[in-house]
C-alpha positions as CSV (number, residue, x, y, z in Angstrom):
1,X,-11.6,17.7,-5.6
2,X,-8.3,19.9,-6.7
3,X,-8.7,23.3,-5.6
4,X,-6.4,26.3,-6.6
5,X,-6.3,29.6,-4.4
6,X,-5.6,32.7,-6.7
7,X,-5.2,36.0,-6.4
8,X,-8.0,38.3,-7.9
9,X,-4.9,40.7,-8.2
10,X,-7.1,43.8,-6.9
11,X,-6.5,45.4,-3.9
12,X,-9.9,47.1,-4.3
13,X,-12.0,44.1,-3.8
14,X,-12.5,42.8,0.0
15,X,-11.6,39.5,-1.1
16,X,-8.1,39.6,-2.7
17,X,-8.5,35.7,-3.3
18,X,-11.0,33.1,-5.3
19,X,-10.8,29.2,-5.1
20,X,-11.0,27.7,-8.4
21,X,-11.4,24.4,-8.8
22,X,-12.2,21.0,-10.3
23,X,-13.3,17.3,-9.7
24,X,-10.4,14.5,-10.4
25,X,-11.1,11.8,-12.3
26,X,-13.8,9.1,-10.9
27,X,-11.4,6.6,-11.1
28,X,-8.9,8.2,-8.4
29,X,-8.8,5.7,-5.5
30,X,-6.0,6.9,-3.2
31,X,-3.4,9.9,-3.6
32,X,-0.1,11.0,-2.6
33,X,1.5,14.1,-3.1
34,X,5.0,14.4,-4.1
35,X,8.0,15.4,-1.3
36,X,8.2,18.4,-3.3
37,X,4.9,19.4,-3.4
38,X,4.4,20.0,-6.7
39,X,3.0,15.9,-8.3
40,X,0.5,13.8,-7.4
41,X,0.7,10.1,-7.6
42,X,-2.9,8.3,-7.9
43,X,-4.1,4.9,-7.7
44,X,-6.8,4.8,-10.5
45,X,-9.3,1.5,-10.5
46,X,-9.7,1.4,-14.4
47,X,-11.5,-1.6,-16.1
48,X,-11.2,-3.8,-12.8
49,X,-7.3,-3.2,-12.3
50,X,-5.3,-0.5,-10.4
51,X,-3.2,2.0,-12.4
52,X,-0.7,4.4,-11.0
53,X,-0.3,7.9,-12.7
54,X,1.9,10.9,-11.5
55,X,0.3,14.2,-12.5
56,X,-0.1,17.6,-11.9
57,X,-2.5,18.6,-9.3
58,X,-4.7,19.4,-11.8
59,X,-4.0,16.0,-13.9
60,X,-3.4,17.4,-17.0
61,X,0.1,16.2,-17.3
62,X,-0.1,12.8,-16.5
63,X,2.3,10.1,-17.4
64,X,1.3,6.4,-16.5
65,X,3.6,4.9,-14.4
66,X,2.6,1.3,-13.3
67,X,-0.4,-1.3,-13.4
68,X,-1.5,-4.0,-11.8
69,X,-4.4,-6.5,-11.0
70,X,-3.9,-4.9,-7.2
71,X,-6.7,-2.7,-6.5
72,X,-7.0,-2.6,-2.8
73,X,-4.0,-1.1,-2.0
74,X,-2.5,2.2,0.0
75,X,0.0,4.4,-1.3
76,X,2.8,7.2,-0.1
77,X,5.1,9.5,-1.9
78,X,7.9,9.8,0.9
79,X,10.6,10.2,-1.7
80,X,11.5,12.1,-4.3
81,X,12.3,8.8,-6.8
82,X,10.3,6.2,-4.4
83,X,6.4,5.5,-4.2
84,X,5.6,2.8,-2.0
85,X,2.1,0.4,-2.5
86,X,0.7,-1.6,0.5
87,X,-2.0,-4.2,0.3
88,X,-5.1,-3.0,3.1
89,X,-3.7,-4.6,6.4
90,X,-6.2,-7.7,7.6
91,X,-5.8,-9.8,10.7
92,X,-7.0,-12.6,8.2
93,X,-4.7,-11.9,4.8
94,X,-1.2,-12.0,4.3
95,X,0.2,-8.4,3.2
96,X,2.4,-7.1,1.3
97,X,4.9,-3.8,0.7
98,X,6.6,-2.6,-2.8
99,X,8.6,0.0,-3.9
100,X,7.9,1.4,-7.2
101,X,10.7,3.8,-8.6
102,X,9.1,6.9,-9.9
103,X,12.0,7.3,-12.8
104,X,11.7,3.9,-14.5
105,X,8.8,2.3,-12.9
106,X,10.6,-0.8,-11.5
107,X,8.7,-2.4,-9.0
108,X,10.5,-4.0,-6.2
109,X,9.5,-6.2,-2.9
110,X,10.2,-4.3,0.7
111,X,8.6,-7.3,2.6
112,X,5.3,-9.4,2.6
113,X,3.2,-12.9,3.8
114,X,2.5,-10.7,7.0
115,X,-0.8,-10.6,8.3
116,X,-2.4,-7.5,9.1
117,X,0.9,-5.9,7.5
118,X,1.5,-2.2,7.4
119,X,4.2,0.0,6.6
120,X,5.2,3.7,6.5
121,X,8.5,4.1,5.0
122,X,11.8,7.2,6.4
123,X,11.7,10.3,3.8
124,X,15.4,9.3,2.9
125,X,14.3,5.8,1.6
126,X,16.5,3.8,4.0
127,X,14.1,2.4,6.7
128,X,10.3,1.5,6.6
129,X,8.5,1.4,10.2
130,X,6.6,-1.8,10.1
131,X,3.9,-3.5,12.4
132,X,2.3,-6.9,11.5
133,X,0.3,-9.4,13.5
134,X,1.8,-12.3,15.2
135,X,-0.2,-14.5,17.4
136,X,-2.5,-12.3,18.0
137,X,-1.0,-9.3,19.1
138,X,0.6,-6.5,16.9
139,X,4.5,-6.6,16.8
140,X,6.5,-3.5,15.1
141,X,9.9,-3.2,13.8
142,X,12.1,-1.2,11.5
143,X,13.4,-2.6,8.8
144,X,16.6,-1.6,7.4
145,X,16.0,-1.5,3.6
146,X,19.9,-1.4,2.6
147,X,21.1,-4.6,5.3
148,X,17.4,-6.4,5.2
149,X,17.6,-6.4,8.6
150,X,14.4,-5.9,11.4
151,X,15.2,-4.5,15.0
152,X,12.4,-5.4,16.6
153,X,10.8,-2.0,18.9
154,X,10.0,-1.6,23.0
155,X,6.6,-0.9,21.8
156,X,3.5,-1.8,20.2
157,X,1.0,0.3,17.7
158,X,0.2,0.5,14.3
159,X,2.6,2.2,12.1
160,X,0.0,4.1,10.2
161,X,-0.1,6.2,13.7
162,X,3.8,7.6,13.1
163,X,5.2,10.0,11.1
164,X,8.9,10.2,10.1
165,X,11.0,13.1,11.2
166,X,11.5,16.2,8.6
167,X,14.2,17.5,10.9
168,X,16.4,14.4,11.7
169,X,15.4,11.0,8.8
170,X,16.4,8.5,12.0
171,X,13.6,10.2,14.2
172,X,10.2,9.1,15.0
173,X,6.9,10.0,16.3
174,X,4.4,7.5,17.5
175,X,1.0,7.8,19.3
176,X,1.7,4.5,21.5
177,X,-1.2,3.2,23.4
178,X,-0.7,2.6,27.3
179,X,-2.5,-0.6,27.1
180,X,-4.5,-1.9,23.5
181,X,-7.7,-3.5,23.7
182,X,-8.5,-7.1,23.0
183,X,-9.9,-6.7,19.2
184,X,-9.2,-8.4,15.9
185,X,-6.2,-5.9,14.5
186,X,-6.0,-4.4,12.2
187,X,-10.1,-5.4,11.1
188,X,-11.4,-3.2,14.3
């Protein structure tokens, strides 16, 4: 649901504000919004396939900017000129992490054959926080998207619990657990 907040432009009225608003299309899957704040990237399931559009809050600008027979996937804006579209992490499937370029629509291969795979990329574009599954037990890493280099990290969690610094791009927040509980990761 899209939602607007707009003044009634009366300072008579006790409520100097109404919320106007609208359903987006059924076929909306997943959302981003844009660094900016002003676009919205979906992930539309149309005829059996995912589509990715970048709109207007309100979708009626909305330019088509890639398909593909994916449909299960996640997706983040954390660049002006950079979306990024993740398979759904399974203990039991290998994943996979592309870069679509919001200008051309290029897409291009960050990493993949991981299972339980997930990703959350710096707002600069330079690193992607990653943690898979290996034997078992989660493993994360950075990856440095310009060498192709991964420096493995002192700790384990999923990356889906950080968020990337607005301050300084090279910091990081994590919830880290103290100990993680046997389980099938990242199914449970």
């Amino acid at each position: 649901f899209y939602t607007e907040l707009r003044s009634t432009r009366t300072t008579t009225t006790q409520t100097p504000f109404e919320l106007k608003g609208k359903f987006l299309s059924p076929e909306v899957n997943q959302i981003a919004i844009s660094p900016s704040g002003d676009r919205v990237f979906t992930w539309n399931i149309e005829s059996g396939n995912g589509v990715g559009y970048i709109s207007s809050f309100d979708e009626k600008t909305k330019t088509k900017v890639y398909g593909s027979p994916l449909t299960q996937v996640n997706v983040d804006w954390p660049e002006a000129s950079t979306l990024v579209l993740s398979t759904k992490a399974s203990s039991v499937a290998s994943g996979f992490i592309y870069t679509i370029n919001t200008k051309t629509g290029d897409m291009r291969s960050v990493i993949g054959n991981l299972k339980g795979l997930t990703g959350k990329m710096s707002r600069d574009g330079s690193k992607i926080l990653l943690s898979a599954i290996v034997n078992s037990s989660i493993v994360s890493s950075i990856r440095d998207l310009k060498t192709l280099t991964n420096s493995d990290l002192l700790f384990k969690t999923l990356s889906e619990k950080c968020v990337w610094s607005n301050v300084t791009k090279s910091d990081l927040y994590c919830a880290v657990p103290t100990q993680i509980p046997n389980g099938v990761y990242t199914d449970d």
